[in-house]
C-alpha positions as a Markdown table, in Angstrom:
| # | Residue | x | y | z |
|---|---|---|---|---|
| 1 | Unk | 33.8 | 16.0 | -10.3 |
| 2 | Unk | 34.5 | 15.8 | -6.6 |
| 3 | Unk | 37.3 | 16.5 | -4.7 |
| 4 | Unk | 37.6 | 14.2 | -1.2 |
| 5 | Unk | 39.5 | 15.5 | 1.7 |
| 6 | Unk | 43.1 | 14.8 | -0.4 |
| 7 | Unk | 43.5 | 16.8 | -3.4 |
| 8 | Unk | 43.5 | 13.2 | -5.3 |
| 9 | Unk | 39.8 | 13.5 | -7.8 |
| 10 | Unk | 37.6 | 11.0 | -7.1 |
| 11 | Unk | 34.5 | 10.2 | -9.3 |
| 12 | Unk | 31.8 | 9.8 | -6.0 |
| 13 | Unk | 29.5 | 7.4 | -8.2 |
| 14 | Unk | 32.3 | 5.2 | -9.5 |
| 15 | Unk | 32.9 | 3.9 | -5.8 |
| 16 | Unk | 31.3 | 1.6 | -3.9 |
| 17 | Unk | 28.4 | 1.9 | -1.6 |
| 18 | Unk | 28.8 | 2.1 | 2.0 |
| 19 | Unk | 31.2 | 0.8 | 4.2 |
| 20 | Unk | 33.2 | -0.3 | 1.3 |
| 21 | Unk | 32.8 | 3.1 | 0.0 |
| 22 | Unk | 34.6 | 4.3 | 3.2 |
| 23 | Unk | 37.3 | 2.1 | 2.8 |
| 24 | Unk | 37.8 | 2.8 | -0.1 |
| 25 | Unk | 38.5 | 6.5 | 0.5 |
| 26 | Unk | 40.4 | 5.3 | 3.4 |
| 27 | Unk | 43.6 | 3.6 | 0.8 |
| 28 | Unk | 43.3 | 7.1 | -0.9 |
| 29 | Unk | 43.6 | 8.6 | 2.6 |
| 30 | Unk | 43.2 | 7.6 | 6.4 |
| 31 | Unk | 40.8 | 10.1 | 7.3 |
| 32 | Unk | 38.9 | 10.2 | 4.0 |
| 33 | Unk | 36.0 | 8.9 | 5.6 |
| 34 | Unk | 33.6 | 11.5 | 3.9 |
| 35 | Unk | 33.5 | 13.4 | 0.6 |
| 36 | Unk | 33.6 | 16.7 | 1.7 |
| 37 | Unk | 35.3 | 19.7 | -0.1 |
| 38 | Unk | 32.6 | 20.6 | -2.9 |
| 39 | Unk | 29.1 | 18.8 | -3.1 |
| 40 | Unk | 28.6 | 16.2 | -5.5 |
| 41 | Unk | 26.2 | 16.8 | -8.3 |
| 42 | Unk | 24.7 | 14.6 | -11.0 |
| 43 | Unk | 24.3 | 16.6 | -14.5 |
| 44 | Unk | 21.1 | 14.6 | -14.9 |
| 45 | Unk | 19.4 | 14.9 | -11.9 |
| 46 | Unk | 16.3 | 16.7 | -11.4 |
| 47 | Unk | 17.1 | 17.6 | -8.2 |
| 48 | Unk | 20.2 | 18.5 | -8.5 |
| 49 | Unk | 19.3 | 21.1 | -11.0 |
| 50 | Unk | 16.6 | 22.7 | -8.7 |
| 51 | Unk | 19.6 | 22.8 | -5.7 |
| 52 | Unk | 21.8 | 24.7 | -8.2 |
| 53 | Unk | 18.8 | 27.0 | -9.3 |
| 54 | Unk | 18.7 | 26.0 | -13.1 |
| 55 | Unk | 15.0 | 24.7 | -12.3 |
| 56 | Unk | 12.9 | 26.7 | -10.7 |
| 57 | Unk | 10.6 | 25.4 | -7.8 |
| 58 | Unk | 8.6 | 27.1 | -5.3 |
| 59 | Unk | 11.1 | 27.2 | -2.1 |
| 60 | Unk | 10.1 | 27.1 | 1.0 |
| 61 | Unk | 13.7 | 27.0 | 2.7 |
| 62 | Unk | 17.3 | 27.0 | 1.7 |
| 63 | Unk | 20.5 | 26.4 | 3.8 |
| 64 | Unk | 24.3 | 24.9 | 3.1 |
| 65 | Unk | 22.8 | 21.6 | 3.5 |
| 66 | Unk | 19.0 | 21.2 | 2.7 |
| 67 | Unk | 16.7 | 23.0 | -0.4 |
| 68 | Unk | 12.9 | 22.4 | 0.3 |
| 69 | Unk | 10.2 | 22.8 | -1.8 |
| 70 | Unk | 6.6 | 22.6 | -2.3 |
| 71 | Unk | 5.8 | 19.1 | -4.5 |
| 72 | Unk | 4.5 | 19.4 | -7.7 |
| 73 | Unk | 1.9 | 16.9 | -7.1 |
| 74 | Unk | 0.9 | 17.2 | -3.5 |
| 75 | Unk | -0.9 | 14.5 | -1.8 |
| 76 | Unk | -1.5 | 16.5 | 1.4 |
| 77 | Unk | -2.6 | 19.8 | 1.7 |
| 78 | Unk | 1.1 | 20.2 | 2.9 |
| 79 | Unk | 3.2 | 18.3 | 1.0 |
| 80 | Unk | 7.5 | 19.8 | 0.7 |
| 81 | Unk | 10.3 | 17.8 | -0.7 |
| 82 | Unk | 13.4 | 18.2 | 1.7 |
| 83 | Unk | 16.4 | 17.3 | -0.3 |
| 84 | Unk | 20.2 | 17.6 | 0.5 |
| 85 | Unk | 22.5 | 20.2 | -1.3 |
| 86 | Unk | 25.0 | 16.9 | -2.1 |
| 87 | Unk | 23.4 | 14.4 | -4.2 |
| 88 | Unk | 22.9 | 10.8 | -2.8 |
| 89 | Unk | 20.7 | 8.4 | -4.5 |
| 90 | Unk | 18.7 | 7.1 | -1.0 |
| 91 | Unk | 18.4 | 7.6 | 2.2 |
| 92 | Unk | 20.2 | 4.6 | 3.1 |
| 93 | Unk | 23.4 | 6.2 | 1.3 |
| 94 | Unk | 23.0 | 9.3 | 2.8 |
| 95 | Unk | 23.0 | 7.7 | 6.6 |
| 96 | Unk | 25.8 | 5.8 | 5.7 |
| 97 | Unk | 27.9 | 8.5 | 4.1 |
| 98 | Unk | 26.3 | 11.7 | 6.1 |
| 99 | Unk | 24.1 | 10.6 | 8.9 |
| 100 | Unk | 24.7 | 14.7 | 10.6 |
| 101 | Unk | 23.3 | 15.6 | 6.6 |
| 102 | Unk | 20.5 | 13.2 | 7.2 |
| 103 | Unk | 19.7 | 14.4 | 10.4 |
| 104 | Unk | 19.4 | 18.1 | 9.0 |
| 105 | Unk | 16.9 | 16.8 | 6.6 |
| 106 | Unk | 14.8 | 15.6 | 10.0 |
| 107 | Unk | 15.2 | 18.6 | 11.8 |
| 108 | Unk | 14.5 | 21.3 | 9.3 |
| 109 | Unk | 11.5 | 19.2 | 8.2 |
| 110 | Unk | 10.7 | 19.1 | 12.4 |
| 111 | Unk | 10.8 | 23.9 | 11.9 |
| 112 | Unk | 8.6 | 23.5 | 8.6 |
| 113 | Unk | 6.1 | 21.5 | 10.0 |
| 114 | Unk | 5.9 | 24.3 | 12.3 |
| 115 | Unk | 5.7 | 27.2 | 10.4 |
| 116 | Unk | 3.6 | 25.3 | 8.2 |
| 117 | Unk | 0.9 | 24.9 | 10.8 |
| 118 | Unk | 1.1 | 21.0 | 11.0 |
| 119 | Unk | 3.4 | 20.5 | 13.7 |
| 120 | Unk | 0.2 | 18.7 | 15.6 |
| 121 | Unk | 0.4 | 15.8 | 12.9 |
| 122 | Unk | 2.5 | 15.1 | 10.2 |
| 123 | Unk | 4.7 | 12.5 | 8.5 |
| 124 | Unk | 7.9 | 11.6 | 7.2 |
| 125 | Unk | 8.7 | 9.5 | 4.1 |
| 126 | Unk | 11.6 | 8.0 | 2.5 |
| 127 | Unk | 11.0 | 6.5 | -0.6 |
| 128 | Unk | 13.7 | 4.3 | -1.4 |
| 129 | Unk | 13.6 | 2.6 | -4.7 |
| 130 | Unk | 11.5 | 1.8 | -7.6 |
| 131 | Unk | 9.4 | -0.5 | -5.9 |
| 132 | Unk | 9.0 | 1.8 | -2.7 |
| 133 | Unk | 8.0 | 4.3 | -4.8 |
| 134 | Unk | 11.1 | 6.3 | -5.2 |
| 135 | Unk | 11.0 | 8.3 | -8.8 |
| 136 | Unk | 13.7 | 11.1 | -8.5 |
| 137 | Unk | 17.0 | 8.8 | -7.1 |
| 138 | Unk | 18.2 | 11.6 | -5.0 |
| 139 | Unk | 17.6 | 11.5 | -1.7 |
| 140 | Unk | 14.4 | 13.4 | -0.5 |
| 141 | Unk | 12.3 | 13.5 | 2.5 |
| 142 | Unk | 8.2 | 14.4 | 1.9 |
| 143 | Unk | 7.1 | 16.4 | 4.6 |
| 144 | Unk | 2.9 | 15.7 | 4.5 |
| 145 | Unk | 0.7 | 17.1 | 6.7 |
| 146 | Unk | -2.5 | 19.1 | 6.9 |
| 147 | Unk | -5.3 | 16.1 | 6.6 |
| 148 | Unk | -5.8 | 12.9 | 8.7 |
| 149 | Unk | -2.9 | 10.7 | 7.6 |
| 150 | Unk | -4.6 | 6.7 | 7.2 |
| 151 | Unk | -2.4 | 4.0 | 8.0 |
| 152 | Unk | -1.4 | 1.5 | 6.4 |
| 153 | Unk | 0.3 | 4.1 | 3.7 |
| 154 | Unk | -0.3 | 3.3 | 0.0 |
């Protein structure tokens, strides 16, 4: 359960998406414009358990707002999962609802590429989606680096 700003319980994935999502929060309070109090979690998310530590996974970084890990099927010789501490089911949610929590995501990515050695060449990737690939539906971003990198992807 999540508490927004107001102490008024709000179930986060009973609301809407997006900017109906916003004014939504908005009736319950005018500056509700972002759950914020406790991070959301999903009992049944995979990533949500490896956040709260109930799965373990070989971490590579951990902050208030962003766990990273090492995949557990890399398809780069560097290949770490970035995922935010509050669970959102894509990136597009996560930009709408937290674009500061998004941009964290970018930036810490930007330091591990760096202490991982592939700061030279590396990309980003949102998957977003069953049919773009998405498998775990909370937000992650796949640092991959550490090989040539052929475009078009997939």
């Amino acid at each position: 359960m999540l508490v927004p700003t107001t102490e008024r319980q709000v179930r986060r994935d009973r609301l809407p998406v997006g900017r109906d999502r916003r004014h939504v929060l908005r009736q319950i309070h005018p500056s509700a414009v972002k759950l914020t109090v406790m991070p959301y979690r999903r009992d049944d998310c995979l990533f949500c358990k490896i956040v709260a530590g109930e799965i373990p996974a070989d971490e590579v970084h951990r902050d208030d707002h962003v766990v990273a890990f090492r995949d557990i099927d890399p398809q780069a010789p560097t290949h770490i999962l970035l995922v935010p501490t509050t669970h959102y089911g894509n990136a597009a949610e996560m930009a709408t609802d937290d674009p500061q929590g998004l941009a964290a995501l970018i930036v810490t990515a930007g330091t591990l590429a760096d202490s991982e050695g592939v700061a030279d060449g590396y990309r980003l990737v949102f998957n977003t989606g069953l049919r773009g690939g998405q498998i775990v539906f909370h937000t992650h971003l796949h640092l991959l680096g550490g090989r040539r990198l052929g475009w078009p992807p997939g």
